[in-house]
C-alpha positions in Angstrom: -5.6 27.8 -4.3 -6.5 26.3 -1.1 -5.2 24.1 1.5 -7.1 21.5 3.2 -6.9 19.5 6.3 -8.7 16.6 5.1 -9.8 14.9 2.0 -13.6 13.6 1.0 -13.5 10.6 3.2 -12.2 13.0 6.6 -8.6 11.2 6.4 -6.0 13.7 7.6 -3.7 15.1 4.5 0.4 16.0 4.6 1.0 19.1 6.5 2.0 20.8 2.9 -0.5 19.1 0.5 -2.0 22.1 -1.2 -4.9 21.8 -3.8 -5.7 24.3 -7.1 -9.2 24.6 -7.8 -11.2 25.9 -10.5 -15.0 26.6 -10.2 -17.1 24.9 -13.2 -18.4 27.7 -14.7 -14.6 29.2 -15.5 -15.0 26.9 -18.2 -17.5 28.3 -19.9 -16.8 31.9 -19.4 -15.4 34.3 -22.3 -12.6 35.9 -21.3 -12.3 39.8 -22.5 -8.4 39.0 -22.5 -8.0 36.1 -24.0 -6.7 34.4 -21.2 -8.8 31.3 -20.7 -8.9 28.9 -17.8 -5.8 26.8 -19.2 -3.9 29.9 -19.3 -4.2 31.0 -15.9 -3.5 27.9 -14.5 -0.5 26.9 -16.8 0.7 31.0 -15.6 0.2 29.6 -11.6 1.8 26.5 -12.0 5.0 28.2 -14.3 5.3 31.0 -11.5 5.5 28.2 -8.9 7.9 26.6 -10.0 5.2 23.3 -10.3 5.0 20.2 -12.3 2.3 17.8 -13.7 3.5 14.3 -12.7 0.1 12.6 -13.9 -3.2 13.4 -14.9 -6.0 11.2 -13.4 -8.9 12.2 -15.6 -10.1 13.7 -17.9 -14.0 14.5 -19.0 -15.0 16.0 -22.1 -18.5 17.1 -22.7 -20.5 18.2 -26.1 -24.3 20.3 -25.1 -26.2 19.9 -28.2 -30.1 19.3 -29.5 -31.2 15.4 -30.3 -28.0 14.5 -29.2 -29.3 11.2 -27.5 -31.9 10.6 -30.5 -29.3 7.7 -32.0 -29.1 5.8 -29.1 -33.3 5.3 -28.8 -32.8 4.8 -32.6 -30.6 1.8 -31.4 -32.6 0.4 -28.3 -36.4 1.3 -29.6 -36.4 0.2 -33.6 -33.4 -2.1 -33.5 -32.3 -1.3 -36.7 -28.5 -0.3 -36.1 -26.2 -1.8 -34.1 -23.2 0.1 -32.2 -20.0 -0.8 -34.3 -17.3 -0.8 -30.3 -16.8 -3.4 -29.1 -18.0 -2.6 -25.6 -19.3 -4.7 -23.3 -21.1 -2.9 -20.9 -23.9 -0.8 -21.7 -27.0 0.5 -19.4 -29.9 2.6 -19.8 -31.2 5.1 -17.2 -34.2 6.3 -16.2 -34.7 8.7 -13.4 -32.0 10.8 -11.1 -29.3 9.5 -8.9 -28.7 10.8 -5.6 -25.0 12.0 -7.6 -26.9 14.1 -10.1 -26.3 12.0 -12.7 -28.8 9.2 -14.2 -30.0 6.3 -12.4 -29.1 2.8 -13.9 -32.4 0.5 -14.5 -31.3 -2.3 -16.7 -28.8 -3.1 -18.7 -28.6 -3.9 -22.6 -28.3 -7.3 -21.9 -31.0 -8.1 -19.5 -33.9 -6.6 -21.5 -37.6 -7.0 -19.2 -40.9 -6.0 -20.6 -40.7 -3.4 -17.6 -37.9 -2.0 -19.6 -39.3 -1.9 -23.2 -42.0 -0.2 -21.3 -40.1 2.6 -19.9 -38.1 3.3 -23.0 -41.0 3.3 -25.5 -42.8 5.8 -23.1 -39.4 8.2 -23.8 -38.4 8.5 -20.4 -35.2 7.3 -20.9 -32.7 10.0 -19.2 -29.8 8.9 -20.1 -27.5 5.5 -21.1 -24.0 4.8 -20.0 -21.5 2.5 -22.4 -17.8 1.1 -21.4 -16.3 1.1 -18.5 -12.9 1.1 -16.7 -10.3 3.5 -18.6 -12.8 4.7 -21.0 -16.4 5.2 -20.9 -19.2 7.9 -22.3 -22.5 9.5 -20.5 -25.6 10.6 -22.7 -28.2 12.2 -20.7 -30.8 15.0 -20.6 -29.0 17.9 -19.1 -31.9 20.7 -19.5 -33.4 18.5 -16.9 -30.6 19.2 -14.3 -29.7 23.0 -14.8 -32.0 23.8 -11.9 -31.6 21.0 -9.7 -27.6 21.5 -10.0 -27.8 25.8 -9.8 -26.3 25.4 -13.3 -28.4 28.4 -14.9 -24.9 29.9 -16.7 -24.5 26.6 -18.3 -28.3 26.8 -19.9 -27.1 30.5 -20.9 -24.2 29.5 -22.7 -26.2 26.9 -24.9 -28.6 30.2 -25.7 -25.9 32.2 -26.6 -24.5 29.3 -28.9 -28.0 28.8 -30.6 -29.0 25.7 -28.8 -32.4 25.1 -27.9 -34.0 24.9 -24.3 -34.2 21.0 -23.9 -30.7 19.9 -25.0 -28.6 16.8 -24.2 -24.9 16.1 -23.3 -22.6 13.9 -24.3 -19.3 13.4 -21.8 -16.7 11.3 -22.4 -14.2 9.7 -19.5 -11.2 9.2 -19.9 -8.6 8.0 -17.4 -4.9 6.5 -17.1 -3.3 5.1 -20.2 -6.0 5.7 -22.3 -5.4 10.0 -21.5 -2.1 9.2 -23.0 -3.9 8.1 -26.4 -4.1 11.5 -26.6 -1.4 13.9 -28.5 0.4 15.7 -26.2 -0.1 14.0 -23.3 1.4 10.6 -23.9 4.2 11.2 -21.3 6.1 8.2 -22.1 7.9 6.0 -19.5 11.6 5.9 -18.9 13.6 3.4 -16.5 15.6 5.0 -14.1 19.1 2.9 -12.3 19.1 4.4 -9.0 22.3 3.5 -6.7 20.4 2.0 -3.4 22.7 2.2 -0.3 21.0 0.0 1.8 21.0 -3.4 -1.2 24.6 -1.7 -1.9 23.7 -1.9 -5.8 21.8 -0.3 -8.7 18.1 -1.1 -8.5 15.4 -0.2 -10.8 12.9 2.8 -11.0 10.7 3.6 -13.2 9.8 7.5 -14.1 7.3 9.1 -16.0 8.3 12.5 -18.0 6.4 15.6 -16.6 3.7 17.1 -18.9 5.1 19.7 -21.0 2.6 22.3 -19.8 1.9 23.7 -22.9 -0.2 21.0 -23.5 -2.5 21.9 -21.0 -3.0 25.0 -23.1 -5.2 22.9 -25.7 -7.7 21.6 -23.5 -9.3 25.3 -23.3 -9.4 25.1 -27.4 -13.3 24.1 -28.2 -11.6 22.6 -31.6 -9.5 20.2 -30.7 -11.2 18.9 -27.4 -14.1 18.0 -30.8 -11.4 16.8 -32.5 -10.2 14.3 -29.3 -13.9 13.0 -29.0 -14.1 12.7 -32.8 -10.8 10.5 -32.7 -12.0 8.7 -29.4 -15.4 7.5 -30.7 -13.9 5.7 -34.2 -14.5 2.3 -34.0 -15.9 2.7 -30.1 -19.2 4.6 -30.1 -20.4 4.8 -33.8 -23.1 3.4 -35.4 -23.8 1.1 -38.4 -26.9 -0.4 -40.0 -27.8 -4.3 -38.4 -28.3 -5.3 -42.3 -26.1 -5.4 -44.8 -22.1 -6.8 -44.5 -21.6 -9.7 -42.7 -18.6 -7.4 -41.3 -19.7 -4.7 -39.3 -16.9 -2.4 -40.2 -17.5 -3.0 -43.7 -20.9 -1.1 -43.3 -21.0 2.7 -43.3 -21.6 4.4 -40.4 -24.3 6.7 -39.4 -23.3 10.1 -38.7 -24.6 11.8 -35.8 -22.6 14.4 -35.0 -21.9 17.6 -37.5 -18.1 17.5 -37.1 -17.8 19.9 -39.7 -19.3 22.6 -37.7 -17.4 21.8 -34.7 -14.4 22.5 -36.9 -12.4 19.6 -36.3 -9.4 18.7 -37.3 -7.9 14.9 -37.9 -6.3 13.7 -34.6 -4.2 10.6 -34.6 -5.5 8.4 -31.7 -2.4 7.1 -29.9 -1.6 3.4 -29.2 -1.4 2.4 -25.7 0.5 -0.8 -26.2 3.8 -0.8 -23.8 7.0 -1.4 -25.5 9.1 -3.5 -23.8 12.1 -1.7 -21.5 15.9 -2.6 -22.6 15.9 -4.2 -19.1 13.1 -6.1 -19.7 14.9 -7.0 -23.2 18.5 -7.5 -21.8 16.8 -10.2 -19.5 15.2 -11.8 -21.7 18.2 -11.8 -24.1 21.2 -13.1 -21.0 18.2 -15.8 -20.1 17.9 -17.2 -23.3 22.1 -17.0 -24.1 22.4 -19.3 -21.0 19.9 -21.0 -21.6 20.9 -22.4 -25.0 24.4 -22.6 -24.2 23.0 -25.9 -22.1 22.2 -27.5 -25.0 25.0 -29.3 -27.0 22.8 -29.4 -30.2 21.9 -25.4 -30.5 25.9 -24.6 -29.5 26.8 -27.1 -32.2 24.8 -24.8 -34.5 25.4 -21.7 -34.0 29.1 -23.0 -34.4 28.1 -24.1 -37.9 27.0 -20.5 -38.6 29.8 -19.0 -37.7 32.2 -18.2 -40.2 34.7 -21.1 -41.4 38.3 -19.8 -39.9 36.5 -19.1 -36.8 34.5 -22.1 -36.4 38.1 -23.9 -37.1 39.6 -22.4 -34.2 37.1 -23.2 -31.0 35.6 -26.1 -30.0 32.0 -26.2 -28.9 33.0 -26.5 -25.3 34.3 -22.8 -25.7 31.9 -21.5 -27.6 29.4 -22.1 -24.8 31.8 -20.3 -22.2 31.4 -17.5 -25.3 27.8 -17.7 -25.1 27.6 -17.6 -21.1 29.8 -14.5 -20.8 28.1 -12.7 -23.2 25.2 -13.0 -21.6 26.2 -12.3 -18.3 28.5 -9.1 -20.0 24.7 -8.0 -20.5 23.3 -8.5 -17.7 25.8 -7.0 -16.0 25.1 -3.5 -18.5 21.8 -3.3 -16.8 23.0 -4.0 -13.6 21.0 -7.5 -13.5 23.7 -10.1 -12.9 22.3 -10.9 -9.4 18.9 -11.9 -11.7 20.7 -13.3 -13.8 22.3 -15.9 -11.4 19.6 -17.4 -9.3 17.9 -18.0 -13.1 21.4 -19.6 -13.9 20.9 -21.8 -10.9 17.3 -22.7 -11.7 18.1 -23.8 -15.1 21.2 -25.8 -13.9 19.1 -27.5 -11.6 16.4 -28.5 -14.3 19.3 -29.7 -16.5 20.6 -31.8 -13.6 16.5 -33.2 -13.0 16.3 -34.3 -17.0 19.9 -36.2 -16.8 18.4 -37.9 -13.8 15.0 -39.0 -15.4 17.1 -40.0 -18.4 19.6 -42.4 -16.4 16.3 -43.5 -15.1 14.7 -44.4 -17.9 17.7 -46.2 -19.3 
């Protein structure tokens, strides 16, 4: 645990900002206690009392033999296509000054320069997506020395995985970490009495991560089982003949998922659901909205039933219609809203009467 005075770029940190760090090779160490990385840190962060508010990022990476050998398939014969829909893809050749393969061209600008280099197999590495989610394929027998990685190269031995083998990492960050089970930590709007506006305003609070969650990230099984779920549909691959639909086609499988003992994994939607605030404005708007209109109040008195429809007139049933709507507004503390879009409609009504007289 250490605490730092300044970040990367030398900016000066809060007098109390404190930073847990784990060294990369904790994570491929065997524990004789069965206490893996995950456990000590969710046993540090319990015993201090500490939280996870949000998780930033998180990269998942497979070591294996010929793991990049369906990729060339893709860029040297041509004969499959990837089924993800993707936009960005790149091929590498050579070392950045990061460590991590240098970008030459990308899959849509294809030179003769480039054919060159990648039928001469010195492609080291390709990068596809972008953003929230993207995946890294590159030869990482070729950077154990350069990185002082030797205990990485000893772990692949000790797994039966020969000298020259490849990664695969996969990138994951904001919403799309919450596609993940366990670590949706779902959104929740907050009314907070503000003294200084002297009313309730808004806030919007994500629930902690139950920490136990954390505890899965050190299992070898279901981390497989995540990029299993993560590459349907996104980074599989499917013969260029055949349906005119691409998913229709079967895909190639590349990866022995049966030996990484995975397990089926829901992929989680990341589509928002609208808040009840959201839906109670939306709801008062349109009330007073229609209540302008002398044709929609007319029938919605129709529908109503016959003994009441008898007893008001259409002029009360839009006084109806406006107080229910501001009796909702007012719920979710959004009457103020809810008046200065009163106004604006008012004023528009006023505008079409005007352009009507006009046109008379």
């Amino acid at each position: 645990m250490l605490t730092l005075p300044n970040d990367r770029r030398g900016a000066l940190l809060p007098y109390d900002y404190c930073e847990i760090k784990i060294n990369n090779w904790e994570f491929y160490r065997e524990n004789s206690d069965g206490a893996g990385w995950a456990s000590k840190l969710v046993y540090l962060l319990s015993e201090l009392n500490l939280e996870i508010n949000s998780i930033v990022r998180i990269d998942i990476a497979l070591d294996g033999e010929h793991l990049l050998d369906i990729y060339r398939r893709r860029i040297e014969k041509r004969d499959i296509e990837l089924l993800g829909r993707s936009k960005k893809e790149q091929w590498c050749n050579g070392w950045g000054e990061n460590g991590l393969p240098a970008v030459i061209e990308s899959e849509k600008e294809e030179t003769d320069a480039t054919k060159t280099i990648l039928h001469g197999g010195r492609m080291t590495g390709f990068y596809v997506g972008s953003g929230g989610k993207s995946l890294c394929g590159y030869l990482k027998w070729q950077r154990i020395e350069a990185d002082d990685k030797f205990y990485i190269a000893e772990c692949a031995k000790l797994n039966g995985i020969g000298e020259k083998f490849e990664l695969l990492e996969l990138r994951l960050k904001n919403d799309n970490i919450r596609t993940i089970p366990g670590f949706e930590q779902p959104k929740e709007t907050m009314k907070i009495w503000n003294d200084t506006k002297n009313k309730y305003v808004r806030r919007e609070y994500r629930h902690p991560l139950n920490l136990d969650s954390l505890l899965k990230l050190q299992e070898s099984s279901f981390l497989a089982s995540v990029l299993k779920s993560q590459f349907e549909n996104w980074f599989e691959f499917v013969p260029i003949k055949g349906d005119s639909k691409k998913s229709r086609r079967k895909t190639i499988e590349f990866i022995d998922w049966k030996r990484l003992e995975t397990t089926e994994l829901q992929r989680l939607s990341i589509v928002r659901k609208p808040s009840d605030v959201w839906l109670s404005e939306r709801t008062s708007k349109g009330l007073i909205t229609f209540a302008e209109n002398p044709a929609i109040v007319e029938c919605v008195r129709r529908e109503l039933p016959k003994r009441i429809a008898e007893t008001i007139d259409s002029n009360e049933l839009r006084q109806l219609m406006r107080s229910v709507g501001f009796g909702i507004a007012d719920f979710h503390h959004r009457r103020d809203w809810l008046e200065k879009q009163d106004a604006k409609i008012d004023r528009r009504s006023k505008e079409v009467v005007k352009i009507s007289l006009k046109g008379e």
